[in-house]
Every structure is written in C-alpha cells, then in structure tokens.
C-alpha positions as CSV (number, residue, x, y, z in Angstrom):
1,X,-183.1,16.5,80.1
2,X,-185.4,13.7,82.1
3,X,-187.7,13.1,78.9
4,X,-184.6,12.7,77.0
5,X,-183.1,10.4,78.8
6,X,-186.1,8.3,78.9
7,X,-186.8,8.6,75.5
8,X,-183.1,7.1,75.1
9,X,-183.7,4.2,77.3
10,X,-186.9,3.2,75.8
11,X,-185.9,3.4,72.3
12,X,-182.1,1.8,73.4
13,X,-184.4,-1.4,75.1
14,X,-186.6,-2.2,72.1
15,X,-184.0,-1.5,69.4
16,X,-181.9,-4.1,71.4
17,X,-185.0,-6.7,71.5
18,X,-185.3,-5.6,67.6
19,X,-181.5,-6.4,67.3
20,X,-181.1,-9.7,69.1
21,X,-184.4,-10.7,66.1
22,X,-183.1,-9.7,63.5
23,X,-179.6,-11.5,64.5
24,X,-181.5,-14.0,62.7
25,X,-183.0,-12.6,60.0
26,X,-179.3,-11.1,58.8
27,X,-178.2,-15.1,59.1
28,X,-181.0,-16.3,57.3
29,X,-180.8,-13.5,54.4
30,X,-177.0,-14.0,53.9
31,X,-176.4,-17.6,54.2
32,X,-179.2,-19.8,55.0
33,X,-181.1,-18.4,51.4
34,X,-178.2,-19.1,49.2
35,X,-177.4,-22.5,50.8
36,X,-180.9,-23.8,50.1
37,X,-181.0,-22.5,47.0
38,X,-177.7,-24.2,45.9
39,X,-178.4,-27.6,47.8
40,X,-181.7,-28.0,47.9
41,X,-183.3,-26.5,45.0
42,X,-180.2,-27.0,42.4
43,X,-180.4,-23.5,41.3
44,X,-178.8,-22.2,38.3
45,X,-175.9,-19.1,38.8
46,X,-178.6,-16.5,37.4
47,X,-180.9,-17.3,40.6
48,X,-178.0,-17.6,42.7
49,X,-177.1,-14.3,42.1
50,X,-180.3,-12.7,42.3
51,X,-180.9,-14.1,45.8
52,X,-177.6,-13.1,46.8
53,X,-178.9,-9.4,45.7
54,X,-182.2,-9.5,47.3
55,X,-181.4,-6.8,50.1
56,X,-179.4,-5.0,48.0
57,X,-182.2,-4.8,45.1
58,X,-184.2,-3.5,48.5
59,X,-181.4,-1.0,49.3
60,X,-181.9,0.4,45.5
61,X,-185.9,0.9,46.2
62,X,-185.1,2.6,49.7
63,X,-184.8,6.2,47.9
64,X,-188.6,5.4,46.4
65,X,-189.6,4.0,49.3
66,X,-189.0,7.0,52.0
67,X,-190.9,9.1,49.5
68,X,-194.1,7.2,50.1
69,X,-193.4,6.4,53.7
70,X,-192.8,10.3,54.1
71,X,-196.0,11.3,52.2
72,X,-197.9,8.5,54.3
73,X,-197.0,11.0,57.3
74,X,-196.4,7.3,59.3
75,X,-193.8,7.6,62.1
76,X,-190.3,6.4,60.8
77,X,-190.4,3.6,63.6
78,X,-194.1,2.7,62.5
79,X,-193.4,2.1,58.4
80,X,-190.3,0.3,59.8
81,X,-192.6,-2.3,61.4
82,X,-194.6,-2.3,58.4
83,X,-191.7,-3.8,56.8
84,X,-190.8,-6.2,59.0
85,X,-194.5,-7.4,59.1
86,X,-194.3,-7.9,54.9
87,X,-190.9,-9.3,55.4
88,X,-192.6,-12.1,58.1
89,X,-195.2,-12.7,55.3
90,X,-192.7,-13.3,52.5
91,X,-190.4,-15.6,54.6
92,X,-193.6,-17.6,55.9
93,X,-194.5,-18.3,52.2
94,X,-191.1,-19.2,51.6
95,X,-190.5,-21.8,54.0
96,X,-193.5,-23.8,52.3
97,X,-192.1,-23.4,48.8
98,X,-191.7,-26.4,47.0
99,X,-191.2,-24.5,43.4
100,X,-187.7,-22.8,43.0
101,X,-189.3,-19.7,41.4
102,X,-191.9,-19.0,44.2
103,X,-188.8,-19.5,47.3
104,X,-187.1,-16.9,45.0
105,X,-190.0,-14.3,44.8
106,X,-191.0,-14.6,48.2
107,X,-187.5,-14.4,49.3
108,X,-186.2,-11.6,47.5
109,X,-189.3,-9.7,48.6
110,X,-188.6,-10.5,52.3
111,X,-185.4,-9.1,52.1
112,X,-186.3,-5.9,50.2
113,X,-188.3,-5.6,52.8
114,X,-185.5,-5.8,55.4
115,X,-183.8,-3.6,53.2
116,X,-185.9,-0.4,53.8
117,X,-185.3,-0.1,57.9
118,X,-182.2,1.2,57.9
119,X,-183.3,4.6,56.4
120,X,-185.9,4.5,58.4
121,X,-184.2,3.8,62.0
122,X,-181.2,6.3,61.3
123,X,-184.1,8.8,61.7
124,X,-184.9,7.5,65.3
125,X,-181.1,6.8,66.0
126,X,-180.7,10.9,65.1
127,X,-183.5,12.1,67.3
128,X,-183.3,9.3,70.3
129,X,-179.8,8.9,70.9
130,X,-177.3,11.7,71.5
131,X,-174.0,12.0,69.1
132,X,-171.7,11.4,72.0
133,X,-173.4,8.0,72.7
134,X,-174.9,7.1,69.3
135,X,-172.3,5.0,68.0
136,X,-171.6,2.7,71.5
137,X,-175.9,2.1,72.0
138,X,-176.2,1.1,68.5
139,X,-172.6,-1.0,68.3
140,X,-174.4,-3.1,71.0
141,X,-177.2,-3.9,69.6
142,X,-175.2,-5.4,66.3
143,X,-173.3,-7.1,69.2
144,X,-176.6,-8.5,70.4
145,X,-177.6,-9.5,66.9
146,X,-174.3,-10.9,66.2
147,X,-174.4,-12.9,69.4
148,X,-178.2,-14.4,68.0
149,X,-177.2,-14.9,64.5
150,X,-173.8,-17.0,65.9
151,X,-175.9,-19.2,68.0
152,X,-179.0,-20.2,65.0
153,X,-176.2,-20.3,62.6
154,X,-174.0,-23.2,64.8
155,X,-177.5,-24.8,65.5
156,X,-179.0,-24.7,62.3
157,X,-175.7,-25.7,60.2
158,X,-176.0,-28.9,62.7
159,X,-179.8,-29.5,62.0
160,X,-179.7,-29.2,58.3
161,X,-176.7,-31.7,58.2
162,X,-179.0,-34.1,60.1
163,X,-182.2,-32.9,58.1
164,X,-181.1,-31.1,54.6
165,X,-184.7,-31.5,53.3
166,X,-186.1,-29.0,56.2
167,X,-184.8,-25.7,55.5
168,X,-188.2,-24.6,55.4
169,X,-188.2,-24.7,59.3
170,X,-185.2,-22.4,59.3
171,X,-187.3,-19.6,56.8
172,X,-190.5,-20.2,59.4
173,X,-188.2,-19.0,62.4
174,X,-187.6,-16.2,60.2
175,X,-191.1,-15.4,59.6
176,X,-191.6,-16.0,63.5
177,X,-187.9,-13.2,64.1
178,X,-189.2,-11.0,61.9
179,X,-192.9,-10.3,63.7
180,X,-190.8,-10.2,67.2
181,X,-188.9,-7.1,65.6
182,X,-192.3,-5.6,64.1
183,X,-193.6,-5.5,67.8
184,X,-190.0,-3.8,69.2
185,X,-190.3,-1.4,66.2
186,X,-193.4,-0.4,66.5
187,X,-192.7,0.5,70.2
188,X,-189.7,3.1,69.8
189,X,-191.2,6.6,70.0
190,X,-190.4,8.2,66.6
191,X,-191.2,11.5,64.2
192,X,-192.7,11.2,60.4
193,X,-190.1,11.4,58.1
194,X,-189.8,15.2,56.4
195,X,-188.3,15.4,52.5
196,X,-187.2,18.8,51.3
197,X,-185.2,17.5,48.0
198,X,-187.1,18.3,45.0
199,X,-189.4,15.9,43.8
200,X,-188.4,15.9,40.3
201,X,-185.0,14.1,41.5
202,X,-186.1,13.2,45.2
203,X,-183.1,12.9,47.3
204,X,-180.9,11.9,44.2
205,X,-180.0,15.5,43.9
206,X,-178.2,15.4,47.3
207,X,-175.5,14.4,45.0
208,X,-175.3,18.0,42.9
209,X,-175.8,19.7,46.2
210,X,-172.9,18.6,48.4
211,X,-169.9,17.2,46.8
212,X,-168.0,16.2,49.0
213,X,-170.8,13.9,49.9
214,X,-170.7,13.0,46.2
215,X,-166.8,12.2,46.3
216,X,-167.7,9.6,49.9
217,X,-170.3,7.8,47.7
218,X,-167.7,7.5,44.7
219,X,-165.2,5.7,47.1
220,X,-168.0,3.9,48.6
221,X,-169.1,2.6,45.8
222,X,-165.5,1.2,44.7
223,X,-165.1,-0.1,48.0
224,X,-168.6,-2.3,47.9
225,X,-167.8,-3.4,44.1
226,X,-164.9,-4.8,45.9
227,X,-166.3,-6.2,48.8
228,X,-169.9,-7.2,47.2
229,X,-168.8,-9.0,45.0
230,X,-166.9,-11.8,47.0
231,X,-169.5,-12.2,49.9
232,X,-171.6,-14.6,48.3
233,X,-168.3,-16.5,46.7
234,X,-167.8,-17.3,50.4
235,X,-170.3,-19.9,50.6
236,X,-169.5,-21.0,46.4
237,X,-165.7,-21.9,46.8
238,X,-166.4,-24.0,50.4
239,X,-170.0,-25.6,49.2
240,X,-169.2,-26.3,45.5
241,X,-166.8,-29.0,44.6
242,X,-165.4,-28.0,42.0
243,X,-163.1,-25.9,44.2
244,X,-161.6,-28.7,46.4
245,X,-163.4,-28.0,49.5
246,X,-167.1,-29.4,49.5
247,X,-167.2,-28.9,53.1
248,X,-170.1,-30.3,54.8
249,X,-173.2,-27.6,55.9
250,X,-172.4,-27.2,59.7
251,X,-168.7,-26.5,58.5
252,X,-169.7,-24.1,55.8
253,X,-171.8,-22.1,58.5
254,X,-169.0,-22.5,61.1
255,X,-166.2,-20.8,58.5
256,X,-168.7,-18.4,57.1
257,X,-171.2,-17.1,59.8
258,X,-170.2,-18.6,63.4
259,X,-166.4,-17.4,63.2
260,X,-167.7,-14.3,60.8
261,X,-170.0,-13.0,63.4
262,X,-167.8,-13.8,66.7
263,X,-165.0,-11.4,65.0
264,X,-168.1,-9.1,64.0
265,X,-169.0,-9.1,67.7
266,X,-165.0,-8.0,68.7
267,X,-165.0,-5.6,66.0
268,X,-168.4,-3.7,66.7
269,X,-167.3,-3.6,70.2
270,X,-164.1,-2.0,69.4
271,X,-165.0,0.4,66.9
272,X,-167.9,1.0,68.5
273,X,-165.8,2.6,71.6
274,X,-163.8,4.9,69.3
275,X,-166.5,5.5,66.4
276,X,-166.7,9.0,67.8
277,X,-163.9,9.7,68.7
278,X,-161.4,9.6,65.8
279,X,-162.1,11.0,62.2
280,X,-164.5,9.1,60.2
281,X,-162.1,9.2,56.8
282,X,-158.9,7.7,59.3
283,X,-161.4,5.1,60.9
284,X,-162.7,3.7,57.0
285,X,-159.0,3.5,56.4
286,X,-158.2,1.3,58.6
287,X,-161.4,-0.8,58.1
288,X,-159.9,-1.0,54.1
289,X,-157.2,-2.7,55.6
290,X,-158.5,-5.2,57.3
291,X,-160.8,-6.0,54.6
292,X,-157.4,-6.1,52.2
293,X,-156.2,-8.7,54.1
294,X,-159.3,-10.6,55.0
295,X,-159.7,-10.9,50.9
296,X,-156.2,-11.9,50.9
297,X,-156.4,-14.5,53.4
298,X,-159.7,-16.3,52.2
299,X,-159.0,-16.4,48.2
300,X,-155.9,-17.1,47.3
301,X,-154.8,-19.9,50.4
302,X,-155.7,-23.8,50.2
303,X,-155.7,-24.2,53.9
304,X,-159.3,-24.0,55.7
305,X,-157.3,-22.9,58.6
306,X,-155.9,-19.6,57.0
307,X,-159.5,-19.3,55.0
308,X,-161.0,-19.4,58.8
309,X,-158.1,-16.8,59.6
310,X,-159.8,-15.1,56.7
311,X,-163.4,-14.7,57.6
312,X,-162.4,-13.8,60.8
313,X,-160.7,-10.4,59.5
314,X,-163.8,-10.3,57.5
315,X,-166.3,-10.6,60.3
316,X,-164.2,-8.0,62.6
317,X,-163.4,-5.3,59.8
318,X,-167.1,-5.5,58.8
319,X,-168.5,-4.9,62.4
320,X,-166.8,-1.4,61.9
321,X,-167.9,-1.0,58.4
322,X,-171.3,-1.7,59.8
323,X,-171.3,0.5,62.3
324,X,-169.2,2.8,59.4
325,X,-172.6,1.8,57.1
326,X,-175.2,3.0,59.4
327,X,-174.1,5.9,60.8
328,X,-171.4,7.6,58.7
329,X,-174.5,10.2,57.5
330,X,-174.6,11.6,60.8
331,X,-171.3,13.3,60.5
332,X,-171.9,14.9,57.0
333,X,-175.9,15.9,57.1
334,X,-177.4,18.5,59.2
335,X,-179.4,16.3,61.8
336,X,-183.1,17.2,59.9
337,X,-181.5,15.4,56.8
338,X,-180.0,12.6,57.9
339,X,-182.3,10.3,56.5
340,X,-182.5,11.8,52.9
341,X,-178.4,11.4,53.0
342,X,-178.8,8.0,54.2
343,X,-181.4,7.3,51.6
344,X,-179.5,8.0,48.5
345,X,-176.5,6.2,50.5
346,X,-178.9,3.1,50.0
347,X,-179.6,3.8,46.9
348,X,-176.6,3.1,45.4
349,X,-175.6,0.6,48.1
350,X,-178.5,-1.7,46.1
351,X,-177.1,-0.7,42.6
352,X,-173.8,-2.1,43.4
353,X,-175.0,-4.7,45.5
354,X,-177.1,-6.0,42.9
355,X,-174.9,-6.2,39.9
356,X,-171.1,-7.1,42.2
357,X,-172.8,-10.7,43.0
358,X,-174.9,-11.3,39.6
359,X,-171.2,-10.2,37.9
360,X,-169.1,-12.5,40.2
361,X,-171.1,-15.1,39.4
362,X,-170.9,-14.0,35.4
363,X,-167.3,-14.3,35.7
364,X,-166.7,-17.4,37.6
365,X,-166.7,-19.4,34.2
366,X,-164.1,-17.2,33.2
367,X,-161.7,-16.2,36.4
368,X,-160.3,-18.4,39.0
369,X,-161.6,-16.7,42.6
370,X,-158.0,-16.1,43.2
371,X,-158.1,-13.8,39.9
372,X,-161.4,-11.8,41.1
373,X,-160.0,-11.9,44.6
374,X,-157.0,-9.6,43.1
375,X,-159.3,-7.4,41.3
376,X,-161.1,-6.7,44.0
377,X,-157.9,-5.9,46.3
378,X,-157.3,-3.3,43.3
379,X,-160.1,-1.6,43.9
380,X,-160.0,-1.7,47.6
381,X,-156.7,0.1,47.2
382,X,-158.4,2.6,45.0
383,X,-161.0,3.4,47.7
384,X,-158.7,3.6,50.4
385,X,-156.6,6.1,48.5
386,X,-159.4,8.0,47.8
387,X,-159.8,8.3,51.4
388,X,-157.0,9.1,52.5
389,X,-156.6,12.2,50.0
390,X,-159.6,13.7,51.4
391,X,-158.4,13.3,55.1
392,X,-155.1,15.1,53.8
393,X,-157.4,18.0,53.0
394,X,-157.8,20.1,56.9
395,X,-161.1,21.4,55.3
396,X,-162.6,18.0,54.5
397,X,-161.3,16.2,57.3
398,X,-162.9,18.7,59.6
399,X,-166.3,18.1,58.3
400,X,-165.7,13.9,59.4
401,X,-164.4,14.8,62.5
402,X,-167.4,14.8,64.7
403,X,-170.0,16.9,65.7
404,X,-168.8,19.1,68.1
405,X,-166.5,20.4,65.8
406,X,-169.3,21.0,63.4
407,X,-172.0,22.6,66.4
C-alpha cells in the first residue's frame, strides 16, 4: 500500500509540472499556429486547414506509433518524452521560419508529435493512479494547464498586437514548454507498453472484437465531425473580415482561448468531481448539451457578447469532454488494454480530425457559418441519441458505470 501511494504522488507531481507545460503547448497548437499562419504568412484555406489538422493527423499515426514504441520495449513515460523532445525540435525550427511551407512542416510535425502522448500516458494514468481517484488527479492537472495556457494566451494576444511580426518568439517558448515536459515525463515511473491484437490488423481489430466499443466510437465519431469541424472557424469568423468582426489579436485570444480555458478550468473541476461517480453514457449526454448550445450561441448571433457567452459553454463542456476524451477507455477495457483501446480511439479521433477542418474550410465558399453551425447541431443530436439508447440498455449501461461494478 506505501509503494503505491508513493508511486501515486510522484507520478501526480510531475504529470502536474508536465501539465502546467504543456498549458502552453495546447495554446500554441490550437490558436497561436493558425493565427500566424492567417496574419502573418497569408496562407491559402488548403494550409489553413492542414495546420488546423496537425494533432489530429498525429492522432491518426498514434495506432502505428504504439506498435513501434511497444516493440522498442521503451517505458510508456520514456517514448512519451521522446515526443516531446521531437516536438521541442519541430517548434524550435518553426519559430525561425521565414518560408510558409517550412513553418507548416515543422509545425505539423510538432504537433503529431504532441499527438502520440496521450496513448502513451493513459498507460501510466492506469497503473499509477487508482480508479476511485483517477479522474479528480488528472482533472487537475488540465486545470493547471488550463490556468498556463489562460495566462500566455492574455499575454501573448497583447505582445503580438504590439509586435505582429514576432510570432516566432511565441513558437520558441514552445520549443522551451515542450523540453520542460520531456524532463517531467521522463521522470514518472512507468511499464513498456504490451500489444496482444494481432499484427495483421494491430489494435484496429478491437473494433470486430467488442462492439459495443464499436457502437462508442460510431457516436464519437459523429459527435467530433460535429465539433471538429467548427473549432478552427472560431478564430476565421472573428479574424477574417469578411464576417463583420475583424477583431483585433488580443481580442481574438481573449474570446477564443482566455474565456475558453477559464470555463475549461470550471468545467474540469466539476466534472472532474463526479467523473466517477455517475455513468459515463449519462455524463457524455450532458456534455452534448452544452456543446448544442455553445454551437448555438457562437454561430448564428451578431453580438461578441453572446459569441463570448458562446465560447464559454464551449470551454466548460469541453473540460468534461476532455476529461470524457482521456479516460473514457478505462471504463470499457480490462486495465492491461487500456492503451490498445485508447489507441484505436486516437486513431480515428485523427481521421475525423483531419478531414472536419480541411472540409469546413472546403465549404466556407459555399455555406454561411450559420448553415454549417446547423449541420453540425444535427449531428450532435444524432450522437447524443445514440447515447442515450445505449444507456436505456441495463446491460450496456452497466459496463459504463464504473469499475466496481465491473471488479
């Protein structure tokens, strides 16, 4: 019992220093990237979209990516600093890009980069931490992120107002954030991944084996086409004239990150309270509806006031969906699979993530936000539905219920 519960303070006090670090590599990736590209470098939609994709085209490698890492026989907490090390490197090379194609390589590298830790840490979370505190520990360190991210977002909005030709420093912090959390990382005590799917699909045939896990990543993947594809039309309707607004930088990172992420920290610490206490299928209900109403709110008002309103339903239904993101695997995979489940999870997290933003973007000549805004409240219905059918089921709802009712 002692070496547990120093193995779950140690790994709770670095994954907090690795937290409150990559607070600003999550800003960076989401925000700063895009707004360079579109007021600095001029880019065309294509790139646009692309760099909006970067961690999810990372997200779609993560199934490929635990195969090596496992046959490496590298501890899950050691390949995750790995990453974050490559990730420094790409951003580094970034920030002294004067060419739009090499900031876009080096970027969308970085960010694959990012992309492969969370398969990787779900691992440690699944050893380190116990189920009935697993969700509160790792709410708090997104809180701590949050908190980070909030602060260089306000900051760095206000320098690049006064500066716009130095977004470069911004990407060299990130370079500088992202060998902090290589350190932190590299200090959790953690186990080599093990992979018992068959090689010939790898963890892909998770699907053919459990469906009900099959049916979650069908609603998921409804429910990110809805979501995915708006999150980087945040930043186009309020930066890009041609929608009215044109809002200066430090108000564009005030609407879209700074109010985002203080309603991301109320809603991790919230849901983080309850995460295991409630049924998983009732809590993503309830996470749909804010999200319903967030997409409401931000798309089809003219007033930055109710578009504020907006992100901030945004910022505190996605601290549970993060939370929702992370660790939902842990209450549908026997504990020595968690990682495969999340894996495939990824996976098709990156396929979606990939082609929502590059076909927002496609469609933006042709639909009014307002109109995609609608489509993607259709969908969100759809997932919700989906759901809440399963949670009507006593046989399926039992299996999201938590683990005690499972041990």
């Amino acid at each position: 019992m002692y070496q547990q519960e120093a193995l779950r303070k140690l790994t709770y006090r670095y994954d907090l220093i690795r937290g409150a670090f990559g607070g600003i590599l999550e800003v960076g990736a989401l925000s700063f990237g895009l707004l360079a590209a579109i007021r600095f470098f001029d880019a065309p939609d294509t790139v646009k979209g692309l760099l909006s994709a970067g961690i999810a085209f990372g997200l779609f490698l993560a199934p490929f990516a635990q195969l090596l890492v496992a046959r490496t026989r590298l501890p899950a907490s050691r390949a995750g600093a790995l990453c974050f090390l490559l990730a420094a490197l790409g951003y580094a090379v970034a920030s002294q890009a004067s060419s739009l194609w090499l900031f876009t390589v080096m970027f969308l590298g970085a960010n694959a980069m990012l992309a492969q830790v969370p398969s990787l840490l779900v691992a440690v979370y699944t050893k380190n931490y116990s189920h009935r505190d697993r969700g509160r520990l790792v709410s708090n360190t997104f809180i701590l992120a949050a908190i980070v991210g909030a602060v260089l977002s306000f900051f760095g909005g206000e320098y690049l107002d006064h500066k716009p030709e130095a977004f470069g420093t911004i990407f060299l912090i990130m370079a500088c954030a992202s060998l902090a959390c290589s350190f932190a990382i590299f200090r959790i005590p953690s186990e080599p991944i093990e992979i018992r799917s068959p090689k010939r699909w790898g963890n892909y045939s998770l699907i053919g084996e459990d469906p009900l896990f099959a049916r979650m990543l069908l609603a998921w993947m409804i429910l990110g086409f809805a979501n995915l594809s708006l999150l980087p039309l945040r930043v186009e309707i309020l930066a890009n004239p041609t929608y009215g607004f044109n809002l200066a930088n430090s108000e564009i990172i005030f609407i879209t990150v700074v109010v985002f992420a203080l309603a991301r920290i109320v809603g991790l610490k919230v849901f983080g309270l309850f995460f295991e206490r409630i049924n998983f299928l009732t809590y993503r209900i309830l996470i749909n509806v804010l999200l319903f109403l967030a997409i409401l709110c931000y798309f089809n008002f003219s007033s930055v006031w109710i578009i504020g309103l907006g992100s901030a339903l945004f910022g505190f239904g996605m601290g549970g969906g993060n939370l929702a993101w992370n660790l939902w695997v842990t209450r549908i995979a026997p504990d020595e699979r968690v990682s495969e489940y999340m894996s495939v999870h990824m996976g098709l997290t990156g396929i979606r993530g990939v082609l929502s933003p590059i076909l927002a973007y496609s469609l933006l000549p042709l639909l009014a936000p307002q109109t995609l805004s609608w489509i993607s409240l259709s969908l969100l219905t759809i997932s919700g539905w989906m759901f809440f059918s399963m949670l009507r089921k006593p046989e399926v709802a039992a299996r999201f219920s938590g683990r005690d009712s499972r041990s």
